[in-house]
Structure formats: structure tokens, C-alpha cells
VOPAGU-2260 file (C-alpha; in pm, 1 decimal, decimal comma):
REM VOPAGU-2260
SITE   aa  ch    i         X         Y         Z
SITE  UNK   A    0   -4756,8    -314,1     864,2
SITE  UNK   A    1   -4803,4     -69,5    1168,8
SITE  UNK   A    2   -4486,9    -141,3    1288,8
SITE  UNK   A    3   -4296,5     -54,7     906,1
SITE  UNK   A    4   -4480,2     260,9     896,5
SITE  UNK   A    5   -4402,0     391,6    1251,8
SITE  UNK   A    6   -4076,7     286,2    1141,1
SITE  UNK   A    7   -4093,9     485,5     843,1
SITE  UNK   A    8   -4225,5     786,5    1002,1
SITE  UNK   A    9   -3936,8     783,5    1288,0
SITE  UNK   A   10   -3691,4     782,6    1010,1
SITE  UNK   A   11   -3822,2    1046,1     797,2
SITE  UNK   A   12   -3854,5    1293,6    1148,8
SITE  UNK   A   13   -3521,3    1150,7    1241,8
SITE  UNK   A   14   -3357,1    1276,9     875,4
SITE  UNK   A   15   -3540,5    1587,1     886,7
SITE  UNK   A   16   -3431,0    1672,4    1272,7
SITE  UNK   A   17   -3031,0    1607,4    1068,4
SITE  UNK   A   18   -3143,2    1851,1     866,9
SITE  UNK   A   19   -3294,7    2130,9    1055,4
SITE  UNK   A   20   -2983,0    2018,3    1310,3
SITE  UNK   A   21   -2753,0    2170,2    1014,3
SITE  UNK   A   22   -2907,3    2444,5     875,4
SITE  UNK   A   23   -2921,3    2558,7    1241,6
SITE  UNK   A   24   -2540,7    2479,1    1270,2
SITE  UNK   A   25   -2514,0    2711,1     958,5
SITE  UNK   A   26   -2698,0    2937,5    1071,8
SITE  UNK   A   27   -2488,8    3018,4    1396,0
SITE  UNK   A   28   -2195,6    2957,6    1172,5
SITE  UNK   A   29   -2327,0    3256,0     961,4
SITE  UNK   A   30   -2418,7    3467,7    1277,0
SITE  UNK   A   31   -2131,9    3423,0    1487,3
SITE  UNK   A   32   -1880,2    3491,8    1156,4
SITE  UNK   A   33   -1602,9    3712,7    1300,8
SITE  UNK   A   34   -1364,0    3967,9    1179,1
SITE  UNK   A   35   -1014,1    3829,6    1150,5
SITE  UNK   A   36    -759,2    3936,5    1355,3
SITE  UNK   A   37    -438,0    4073,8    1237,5
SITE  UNK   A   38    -592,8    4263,4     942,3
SITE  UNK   A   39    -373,3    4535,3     758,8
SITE  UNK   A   40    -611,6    4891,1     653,8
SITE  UNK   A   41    -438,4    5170,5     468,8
SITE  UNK   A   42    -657,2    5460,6     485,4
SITE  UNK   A   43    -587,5    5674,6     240,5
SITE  UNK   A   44    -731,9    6048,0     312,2
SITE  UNK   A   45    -749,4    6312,1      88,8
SITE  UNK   A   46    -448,6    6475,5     244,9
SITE  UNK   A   47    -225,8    6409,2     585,8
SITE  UNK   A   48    -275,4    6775,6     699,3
SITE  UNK   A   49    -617,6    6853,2     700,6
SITE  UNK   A   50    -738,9    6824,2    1077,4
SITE  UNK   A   51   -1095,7    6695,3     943,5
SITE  UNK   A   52    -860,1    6435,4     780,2
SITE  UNK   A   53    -692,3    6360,5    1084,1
SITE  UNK   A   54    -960,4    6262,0    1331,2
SITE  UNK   A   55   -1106,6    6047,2    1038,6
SITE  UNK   A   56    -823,1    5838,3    1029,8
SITE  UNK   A   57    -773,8    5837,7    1379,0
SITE  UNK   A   58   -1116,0    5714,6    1426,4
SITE  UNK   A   59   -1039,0    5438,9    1184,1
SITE  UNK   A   60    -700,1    5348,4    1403,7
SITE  UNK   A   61    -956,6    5256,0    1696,4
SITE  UNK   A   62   -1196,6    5049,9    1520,9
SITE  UNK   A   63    -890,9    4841,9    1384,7
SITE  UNK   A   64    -740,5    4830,0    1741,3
SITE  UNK   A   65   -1047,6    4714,8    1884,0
SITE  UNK   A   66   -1067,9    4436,1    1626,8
SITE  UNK   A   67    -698,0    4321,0    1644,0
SITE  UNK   A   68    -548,9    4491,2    1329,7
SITE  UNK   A   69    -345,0    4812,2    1218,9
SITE  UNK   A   70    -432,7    5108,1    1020,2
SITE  UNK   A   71    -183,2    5252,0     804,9
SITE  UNK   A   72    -216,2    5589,0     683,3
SITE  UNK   A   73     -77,8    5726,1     375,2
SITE  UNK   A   74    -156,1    6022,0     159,6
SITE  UNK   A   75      -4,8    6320,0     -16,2
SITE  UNK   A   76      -7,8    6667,6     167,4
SITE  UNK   A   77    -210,4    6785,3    -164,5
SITE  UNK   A   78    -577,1    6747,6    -273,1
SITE  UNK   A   79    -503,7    6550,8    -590,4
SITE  UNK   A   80    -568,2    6183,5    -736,0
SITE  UNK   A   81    -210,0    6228,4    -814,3
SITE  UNK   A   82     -45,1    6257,2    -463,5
SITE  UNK   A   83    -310,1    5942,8    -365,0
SITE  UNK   A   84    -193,5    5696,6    -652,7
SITE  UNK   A   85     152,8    5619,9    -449,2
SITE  UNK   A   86     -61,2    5511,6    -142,2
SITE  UNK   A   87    -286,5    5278,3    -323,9
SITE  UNK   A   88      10,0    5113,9    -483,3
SITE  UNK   A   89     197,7    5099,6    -157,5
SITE  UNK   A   90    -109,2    4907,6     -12,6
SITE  UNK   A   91    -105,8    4687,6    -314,4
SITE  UNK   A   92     282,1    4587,0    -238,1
SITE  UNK   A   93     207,2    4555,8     104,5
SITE  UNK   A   94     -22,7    4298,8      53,8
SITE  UNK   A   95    -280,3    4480,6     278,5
SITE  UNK   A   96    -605,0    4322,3     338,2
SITE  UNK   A   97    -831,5    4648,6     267,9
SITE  UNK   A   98    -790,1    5019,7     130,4
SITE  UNK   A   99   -1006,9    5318,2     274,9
SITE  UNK   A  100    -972,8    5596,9      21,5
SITE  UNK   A  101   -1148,6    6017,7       5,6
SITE  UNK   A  102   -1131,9    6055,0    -348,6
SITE  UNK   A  103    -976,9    6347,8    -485,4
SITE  UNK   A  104   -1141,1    6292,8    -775,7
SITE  UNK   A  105   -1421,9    6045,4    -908,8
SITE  UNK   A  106   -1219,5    5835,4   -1157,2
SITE  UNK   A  107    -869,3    5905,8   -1177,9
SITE  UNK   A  108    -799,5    5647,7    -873,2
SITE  UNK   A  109    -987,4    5359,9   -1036,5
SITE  UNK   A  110    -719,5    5215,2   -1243,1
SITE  UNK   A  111    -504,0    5204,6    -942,5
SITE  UNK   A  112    -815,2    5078,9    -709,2
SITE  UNK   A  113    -863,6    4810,3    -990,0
SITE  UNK   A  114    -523,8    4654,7    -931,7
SITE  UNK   A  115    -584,1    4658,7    -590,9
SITE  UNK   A  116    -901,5    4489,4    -556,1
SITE  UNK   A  117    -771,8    4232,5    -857,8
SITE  UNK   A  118    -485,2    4154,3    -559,7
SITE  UNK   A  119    -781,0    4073,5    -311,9
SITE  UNK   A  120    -828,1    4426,3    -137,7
SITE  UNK   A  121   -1119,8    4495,1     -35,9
SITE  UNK   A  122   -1148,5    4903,7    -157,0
SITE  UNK   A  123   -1405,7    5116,6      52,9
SITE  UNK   A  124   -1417,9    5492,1      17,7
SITE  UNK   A  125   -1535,8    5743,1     262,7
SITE  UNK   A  126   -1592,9    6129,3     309,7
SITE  UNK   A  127   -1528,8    6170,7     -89,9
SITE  UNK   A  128   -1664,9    5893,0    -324,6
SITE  UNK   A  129   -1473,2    5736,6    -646,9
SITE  UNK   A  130   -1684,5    5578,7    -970,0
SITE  UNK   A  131   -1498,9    5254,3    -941,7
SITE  UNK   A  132   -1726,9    4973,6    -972,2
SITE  UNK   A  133   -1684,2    4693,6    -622,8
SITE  UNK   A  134   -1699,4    4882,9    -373,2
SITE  UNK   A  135   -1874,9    5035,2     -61,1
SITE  UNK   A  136   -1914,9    5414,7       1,2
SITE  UNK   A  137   -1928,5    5513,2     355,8
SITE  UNK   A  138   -2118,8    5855,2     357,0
SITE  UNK   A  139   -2130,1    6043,3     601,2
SITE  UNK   A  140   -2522,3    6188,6     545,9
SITE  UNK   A  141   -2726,6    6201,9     309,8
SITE  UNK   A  142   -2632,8    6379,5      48,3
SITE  UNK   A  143   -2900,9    6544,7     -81,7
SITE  UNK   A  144   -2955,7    6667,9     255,1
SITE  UNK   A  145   -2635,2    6811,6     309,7
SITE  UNK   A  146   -2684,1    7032,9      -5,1
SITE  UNK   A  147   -3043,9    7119,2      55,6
SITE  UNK   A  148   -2999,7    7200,0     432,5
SITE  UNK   A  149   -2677,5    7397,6     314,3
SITE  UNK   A  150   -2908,2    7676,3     133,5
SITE  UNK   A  151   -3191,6    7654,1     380,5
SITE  UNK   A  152   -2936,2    7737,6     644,4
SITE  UNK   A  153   -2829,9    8078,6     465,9
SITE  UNK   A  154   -3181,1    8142,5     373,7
SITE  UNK   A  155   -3302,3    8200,0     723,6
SITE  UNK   A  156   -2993,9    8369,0     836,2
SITE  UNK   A  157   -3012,5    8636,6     530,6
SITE  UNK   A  158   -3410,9    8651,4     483,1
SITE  UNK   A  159   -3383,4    8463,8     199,0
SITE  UNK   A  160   -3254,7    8714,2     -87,2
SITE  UNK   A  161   -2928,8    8892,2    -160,2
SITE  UNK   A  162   -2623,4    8718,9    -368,8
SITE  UNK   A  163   -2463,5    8435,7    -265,6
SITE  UNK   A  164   -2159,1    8240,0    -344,5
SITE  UNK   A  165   -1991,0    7892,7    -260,8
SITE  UNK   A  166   -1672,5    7857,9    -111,5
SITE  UNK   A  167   -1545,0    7479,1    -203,7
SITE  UNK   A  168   -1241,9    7239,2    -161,2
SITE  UNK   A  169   -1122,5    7098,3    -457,2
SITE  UNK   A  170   -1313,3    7088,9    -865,2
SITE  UNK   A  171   -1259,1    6757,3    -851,5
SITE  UNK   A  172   -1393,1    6657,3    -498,6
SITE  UNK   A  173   -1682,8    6402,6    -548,0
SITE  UNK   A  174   -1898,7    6492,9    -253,3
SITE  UNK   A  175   -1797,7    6909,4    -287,7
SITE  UNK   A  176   -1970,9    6877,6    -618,7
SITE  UNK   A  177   -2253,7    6627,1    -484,7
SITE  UNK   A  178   -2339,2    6885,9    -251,6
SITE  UNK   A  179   -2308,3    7128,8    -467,1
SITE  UNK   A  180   -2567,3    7037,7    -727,6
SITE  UNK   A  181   -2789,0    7003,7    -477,6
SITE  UNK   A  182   -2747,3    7354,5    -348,2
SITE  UNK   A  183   -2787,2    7489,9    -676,5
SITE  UNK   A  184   -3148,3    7256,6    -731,3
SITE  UNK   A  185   -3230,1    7364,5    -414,0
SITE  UNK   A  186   -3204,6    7727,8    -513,7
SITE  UNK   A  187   -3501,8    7663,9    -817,6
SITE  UNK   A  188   -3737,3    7682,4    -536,3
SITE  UNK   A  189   -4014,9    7948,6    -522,1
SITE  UNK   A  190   -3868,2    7982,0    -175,1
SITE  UNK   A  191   -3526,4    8075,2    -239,5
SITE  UNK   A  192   -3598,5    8363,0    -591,2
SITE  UNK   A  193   -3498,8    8628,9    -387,0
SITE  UNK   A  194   -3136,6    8450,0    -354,9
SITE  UNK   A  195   -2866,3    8449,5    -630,5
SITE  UNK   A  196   -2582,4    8264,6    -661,6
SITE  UNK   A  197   -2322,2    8474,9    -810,1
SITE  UNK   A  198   -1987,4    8265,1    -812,2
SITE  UNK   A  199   -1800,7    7887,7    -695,4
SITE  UNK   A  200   -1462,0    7928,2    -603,2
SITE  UNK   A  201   -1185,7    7640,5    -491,1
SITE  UNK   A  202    -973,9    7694,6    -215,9
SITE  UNK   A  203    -802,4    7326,0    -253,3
SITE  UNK   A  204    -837,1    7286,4     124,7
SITE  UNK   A  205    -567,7    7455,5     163,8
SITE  UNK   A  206    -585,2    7784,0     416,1
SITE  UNK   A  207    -343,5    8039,5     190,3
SITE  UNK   A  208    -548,7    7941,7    -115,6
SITE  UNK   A  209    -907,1    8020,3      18,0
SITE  UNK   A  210    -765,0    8313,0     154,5
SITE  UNK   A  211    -728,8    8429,2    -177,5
SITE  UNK   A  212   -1004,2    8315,7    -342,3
SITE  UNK   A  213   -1191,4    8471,6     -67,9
SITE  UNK   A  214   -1046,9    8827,5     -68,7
SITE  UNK   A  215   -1153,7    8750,9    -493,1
SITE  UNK   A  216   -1500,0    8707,1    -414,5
SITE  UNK   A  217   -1525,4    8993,9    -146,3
SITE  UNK   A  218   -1362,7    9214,7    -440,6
SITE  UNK   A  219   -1550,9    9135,9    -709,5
SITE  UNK   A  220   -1914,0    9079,6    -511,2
SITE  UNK   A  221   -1891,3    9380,8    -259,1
SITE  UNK   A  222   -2288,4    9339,1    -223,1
SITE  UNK   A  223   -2296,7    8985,3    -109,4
SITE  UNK   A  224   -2483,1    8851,9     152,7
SITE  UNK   A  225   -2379,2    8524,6     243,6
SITE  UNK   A  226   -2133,5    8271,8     156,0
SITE  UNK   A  227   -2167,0    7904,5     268,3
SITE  UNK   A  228   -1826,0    7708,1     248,4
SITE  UNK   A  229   -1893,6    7293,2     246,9
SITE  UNK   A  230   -1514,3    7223,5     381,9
SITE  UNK   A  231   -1363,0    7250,1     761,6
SITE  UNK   A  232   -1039,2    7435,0     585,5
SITE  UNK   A  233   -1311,6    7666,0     409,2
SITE  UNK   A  234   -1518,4    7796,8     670,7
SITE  UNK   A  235   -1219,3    7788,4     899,6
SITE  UNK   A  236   -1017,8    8012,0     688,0
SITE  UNK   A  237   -1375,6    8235,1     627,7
SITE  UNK   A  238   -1396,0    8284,9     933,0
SITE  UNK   A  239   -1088,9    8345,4    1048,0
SITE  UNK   A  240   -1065,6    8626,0     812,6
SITE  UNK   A  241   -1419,1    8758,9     869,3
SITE  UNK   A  242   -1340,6    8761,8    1276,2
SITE  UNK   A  243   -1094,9    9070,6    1214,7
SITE  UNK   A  244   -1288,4    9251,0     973,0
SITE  UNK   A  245   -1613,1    9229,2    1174,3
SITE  UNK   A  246   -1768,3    9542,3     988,7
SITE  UNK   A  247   -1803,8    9312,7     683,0
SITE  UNK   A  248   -2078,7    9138,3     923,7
SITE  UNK   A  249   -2328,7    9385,5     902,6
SITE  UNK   A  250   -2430,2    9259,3     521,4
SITE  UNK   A  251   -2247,0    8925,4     508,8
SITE  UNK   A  252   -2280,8    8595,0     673,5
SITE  UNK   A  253   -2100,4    8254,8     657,0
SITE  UNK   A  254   -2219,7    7957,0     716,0
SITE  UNK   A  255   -2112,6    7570,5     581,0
SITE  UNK   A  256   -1945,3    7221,7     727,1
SITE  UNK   A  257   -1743,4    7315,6    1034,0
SITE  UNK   A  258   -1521,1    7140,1    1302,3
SITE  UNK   A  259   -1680,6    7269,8    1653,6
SITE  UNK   A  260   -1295,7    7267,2    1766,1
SITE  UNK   A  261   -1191,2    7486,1    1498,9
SITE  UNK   A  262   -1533,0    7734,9    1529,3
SITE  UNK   A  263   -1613,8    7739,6    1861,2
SITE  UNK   A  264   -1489,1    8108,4    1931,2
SITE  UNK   A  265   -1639,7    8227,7    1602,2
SITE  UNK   A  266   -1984,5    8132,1    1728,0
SITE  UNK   A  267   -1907,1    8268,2    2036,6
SITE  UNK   A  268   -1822,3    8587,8    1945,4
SITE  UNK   A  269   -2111,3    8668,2    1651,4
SITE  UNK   A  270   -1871,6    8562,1    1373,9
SITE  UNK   A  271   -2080,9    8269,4    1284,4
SITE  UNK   A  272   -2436,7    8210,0    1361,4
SITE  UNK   A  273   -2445,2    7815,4    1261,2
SITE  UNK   A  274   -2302,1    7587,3    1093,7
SITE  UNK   A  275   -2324,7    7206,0    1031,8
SITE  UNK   A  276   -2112,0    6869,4    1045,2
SITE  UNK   A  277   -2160,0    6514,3    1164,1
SITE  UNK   A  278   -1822,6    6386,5    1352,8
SITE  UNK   A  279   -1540,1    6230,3    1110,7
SITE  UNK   A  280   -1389,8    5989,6    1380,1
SITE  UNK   A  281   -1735,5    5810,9    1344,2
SITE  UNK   A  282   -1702,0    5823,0     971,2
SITE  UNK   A  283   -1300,6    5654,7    1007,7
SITE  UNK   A  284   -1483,6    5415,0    1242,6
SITE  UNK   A  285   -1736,1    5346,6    1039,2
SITE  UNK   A  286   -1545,9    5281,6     742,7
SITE  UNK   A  287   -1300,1    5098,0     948,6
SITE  UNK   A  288   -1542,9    4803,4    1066,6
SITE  UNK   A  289   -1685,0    4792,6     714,2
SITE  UNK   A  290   -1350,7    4749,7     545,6
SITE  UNK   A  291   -1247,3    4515,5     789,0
SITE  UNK   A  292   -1598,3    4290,3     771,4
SITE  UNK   A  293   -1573,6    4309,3     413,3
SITE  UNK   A  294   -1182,7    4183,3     437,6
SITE  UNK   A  295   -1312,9    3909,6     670,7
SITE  UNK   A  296   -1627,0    3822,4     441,0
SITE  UNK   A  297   -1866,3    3889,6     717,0
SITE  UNK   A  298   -2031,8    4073,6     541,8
SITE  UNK   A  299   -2100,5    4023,5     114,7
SITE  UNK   A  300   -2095,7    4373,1     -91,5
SITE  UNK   A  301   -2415,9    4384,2    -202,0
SITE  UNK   A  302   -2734,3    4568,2    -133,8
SITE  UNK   A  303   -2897,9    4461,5     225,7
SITE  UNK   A  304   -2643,5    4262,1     399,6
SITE  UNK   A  305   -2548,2    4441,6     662,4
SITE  UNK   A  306   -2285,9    4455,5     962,3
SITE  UNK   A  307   -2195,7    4535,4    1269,5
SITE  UNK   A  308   -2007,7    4873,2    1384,9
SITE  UNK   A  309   -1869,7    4845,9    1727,3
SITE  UNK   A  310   -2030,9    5066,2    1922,5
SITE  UNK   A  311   -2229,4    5250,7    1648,7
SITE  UNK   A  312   -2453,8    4940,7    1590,1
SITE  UNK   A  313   -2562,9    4835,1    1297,9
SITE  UNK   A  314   -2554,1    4941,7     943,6
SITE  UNK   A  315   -2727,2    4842,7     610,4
SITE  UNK   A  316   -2563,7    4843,1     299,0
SITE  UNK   A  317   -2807,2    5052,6      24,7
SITE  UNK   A  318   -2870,0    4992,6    -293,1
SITE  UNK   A  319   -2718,2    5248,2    -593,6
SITE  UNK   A  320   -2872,5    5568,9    -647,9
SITE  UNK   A  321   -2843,6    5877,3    -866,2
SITE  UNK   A  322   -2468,8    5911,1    -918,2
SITE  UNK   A  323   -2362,2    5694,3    -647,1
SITE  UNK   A  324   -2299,3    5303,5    -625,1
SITE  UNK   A  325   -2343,3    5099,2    -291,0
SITE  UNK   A  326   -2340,7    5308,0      10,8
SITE  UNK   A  327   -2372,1    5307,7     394,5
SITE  UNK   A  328   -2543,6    5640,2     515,6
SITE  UNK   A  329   -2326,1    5689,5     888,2
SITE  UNK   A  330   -2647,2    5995,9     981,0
SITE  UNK   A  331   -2798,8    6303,6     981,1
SITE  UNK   A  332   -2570,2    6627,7    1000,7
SITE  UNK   A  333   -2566,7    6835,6    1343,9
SITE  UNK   A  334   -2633,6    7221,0    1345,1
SITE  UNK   A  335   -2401,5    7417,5    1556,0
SITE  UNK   A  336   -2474,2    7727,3    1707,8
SITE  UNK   A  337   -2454,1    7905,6    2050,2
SITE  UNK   A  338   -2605,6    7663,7    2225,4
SITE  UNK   A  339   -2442,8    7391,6    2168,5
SITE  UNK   A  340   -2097,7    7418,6    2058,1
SITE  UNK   A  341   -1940,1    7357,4    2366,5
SITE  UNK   A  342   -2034,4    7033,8    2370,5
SITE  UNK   A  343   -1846,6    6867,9    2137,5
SITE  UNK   A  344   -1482,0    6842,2    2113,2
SITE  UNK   A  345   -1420,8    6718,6    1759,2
């Protein structure tokens, strides 16, 4: 009898060490998953020109050549859902294994992004989100912060009262008018009564046009105090124009989202005081190992898996909030000013 149950027992420890021995292979199996190599990613930004656009996608073309695929990138040279459609349909013929898209605008792309992802595509959006249900947003902050640190930027610059007004991209842009209710919520604050916000105008991200709608607002707001422009054409342009009429700088100041390449010289000089941004090539990059893990089913779209990104580490995928489906959050936003602007080169 001894002898059947020691028998017993070493056959019930010998069937559970099979088992644990499994669920440990799995386990490594599940760990050591890896991205597959040869994968195809059309990023699709919201325009070829724009030079925020640019280093995005460049910074997308290195995460993809450091895991073995390509990037392809393919856009209008116009902020509209219309001039991205071709580009998502291109991807679809192409067979490519993932789409990175900056929505022009919130829904027009998701009948297009639908086909796509009903072809196997993995769809990921960065910089500006869409509505479309599976998929991952790769933001680049928070955005409530953006919007709130936005006003509280201006505030302190102007003593918090005069008029104000908003310099955007496109109407349509997603994350323009994220940011933008945020500013205006923001403003309801005891804190910020003495501060009015007297007109939102569109410049399209496109230099001539915010010209104009700049030299509109100057025109028909000769008393305002600041203007805070959430777009690198925006501020750019702002500035730009602001830099050779410096007597308008006695009553007004700009501030917004800025490449430190493109202002540099206007913080320099007294043009701008500060400004914010985080750096696009670490949004492409960002988005580019998450639509490649996603391609590779490394990684599962749903809330708290999360992945690795090359040399940014690791990322968590969060659950929906307030407007916004899955998302990965790339950081906080970096103030520019005088004493620090030299040290980045984006």
C-alpha cells in the first residue's frame, strides 16, 4: 500500500511538473513574441509639407528600420480627409500590414479605415485622432493638459486679463479642437475673468492662409493682448510676422505649440517669450513600434497590454475616455524659452 501511494504521489508531482513545464514554455513564448520582419507601414500625415509632419514620419522611418520593415509615406499637400482617402486606399491595394493616419477630420476617414482594417490592417492614428472604432491613438500628451497649460501660459505672460484669441489649423482637426475646448473650460476659472476670448480663426496650416487670418484678427481686435496658436505653421507664421512689426509687442504676445528649429531666433530676440511642444519624431516612433507590434500581434488592442518602444521603453495602452477611444499617452509637453531653446534641434 505504501509503495502504490508513493507511486501515486510521484505521478501526480510528475504531471503537474508537465504542466507548470508548459505554461512556463508559454509563458516565454508570450514574452519573447517578436515583431515580424519585413512589415509594410504607410503613414499617412496630415499633409507632406508641413515640417512638424515631416520629422513625424521620419521618426516613424527609423523605428521601422530598426525592426526590419519600410515606411511608406503618402498624403495630400492639403489639410483635408479628402486629399488622405487616396493614401488609405493605396495602402489597402498594397496589401500593407499597418496604416498610421493624423486625421484631418474625426470621421470622414472611417469608411475608408474600415476597408482597411476589414483587409487585415492594423489602423493606428497619431498627432490628430479619428472616431473609428479598432484602433489605437498615439497622443502625444495629455490632452487636457495641452489645453489647460495653453491658457495658463498666456495668463502669466499678460497678467491674466486683456482679450485673447486662438490661432488654429484646420475646423476639422481632432486634437486643434480637443485642445481647444479645453482652453475655453479652462478660461471659466475664477483665475482667468480678467481674460476674454474674443475670436478662433483657421489658418489650414498653411503659412499664406494664417497670414491672413492673422492680419483679420489684428484688424478687427486692435486691443488684444495675446494670441496663443496650437500649430508649428501657426505660431511660425505669428511670429514671423510679429518679428518685423515689433511695436505690436508692447500690448501683444504669442505664445502656442512650436518647433524649437523654426522659433529659436524669435525667442532669442524678445519675439516670443515661451512656447510649448513635445518632439514629433518620438511621436512617428512611437506610433511606428505600436503599429508594427500590433501588425505582429505582440501586442492585443485592448486596454492594459502593453509594448515595447525601442528606445523609449515601455508603453501602456489606456482605456477610453471622454471623446477619445484607446490611447497611448507618448508625455508631458516641454516649455521653451530662453533658456533652453538651444538645446533641441527638432
Amino acid at each position: 500500500m505504501k509503495l502504490i501511494k508513493r507511486t501515486r504521489k510521484a505521478t501526480i508531482m510528475a504531471v503537474a511538473l508537465v504542466v507548470l513545464g508548459l505554461a512556463a514554455t508559454a509563458a516565454v513564448a508570450v514574452t519573447h513574441a517578436t515583431i515580424k520582419k519585413g512589415l509594410v507601414v504607410y503613414f499617412i500625415p496630415k499633409d507632406t509639407i508641413n515640417p512638424y509632419e515631416v520629422i513625424a514620419d521620419n521618426g516613424g522611418k527609423k523605428a521601422l528600420t530598426a525592426l526590419g520593415g519600410k515606411v511608406v509615406v503618402s498624403s495630400g499637400t492639403a489639410d483635408t480627409a479628402a486629399a488622405q482617402i487616396p493614401s488609405i486606399q493605396a495602402a489597402i491595394q498594397a496589401k500593407a500590414n499597418a496604416i498610421v493616419v493624423a486625421g484631418n477630420d474625426p470621421a470622414a476617414l472611417c469608411p475608408s479605415l474600415a476597408q482597411a482594417a476589414s483587409a487585415g490592417i492594423s489602423i493606428v492614428s497619431f498627432d490628430s485622432d479619428v472616431t473609428c472604432p479598432n484602433h489605437l491613438f498615439i497622443n502625444q500628451a495629455n490632452t487636457k493638459q495641452i489645453g489647460t497649460s495653453e491658457v495658463d501660459l498666456l495668463g502669466k505672460e499678460i497678467g491674466y486679463k486683456g482679450q485673447i484669441a486662438i490661432l488654429s489649423a484646420a475646423a476639422t482637426a481632432t486634437n486643434q479642437n480637443s485642445w481647444i475646448a479645453y482652453m475655453k473650460q479652462e478660461l471659466k476659472k475664477p483665475k482667468y475673468s480678467g481674460m476674454k476670448l474674443v475670436s478662433t480663426v483657421y489658418g489650414n496650416d498653411d503659412p499664406a492662409t494664417s497670414r491672413t487670418v492673422l492680419l483679420g484678427l489684428l484688424s478687427a481686435y486692435p486691443h488684444l493682448r495675446g494670441i496663443i496658436s496650437p500649430t508649428t505653421v501657426g505660431i511660425s507664421t505669428a511670429a514671423q510676422y510679429l518679428d518685423t512689426h515689433k511695436s505690436l509687442l508692447k500690448t501683444l504676445t504669442l505664445t502656442g505649440l512650436g518647433l524649437p528649429s523654426q522659433m529659436k531666433s524669435y525667442v532669442l530676440d524678445g519675439t516670443v517669450k515661451a512656447f510649448e511642444l513635445w518632439d514629433p519624431g518620438n511621436l512617428g516612433y512611437l506610433a511606428g513600434y505600436a503599429a508594427a507590434s500590433l501588425a505582429s500581434k505582440v501586442v492585443a488592442l485592448k486596454a492594459g497590454a502593453t509594448f515595447t518602444a525601442g528606445k523609449l521603453g515601455t508603453y501602456k495602452i489606456l482605456p477610453p475616455a471622454a471623446g477619445t477611444g484607446l490611447s497611448v499617452v507618448l508625455g508631458p509637453p516641454t516649455v521653451f524659452n530662453k533658456a533652453n531653446v538651444l538645446k533641441y534641434n527638432f
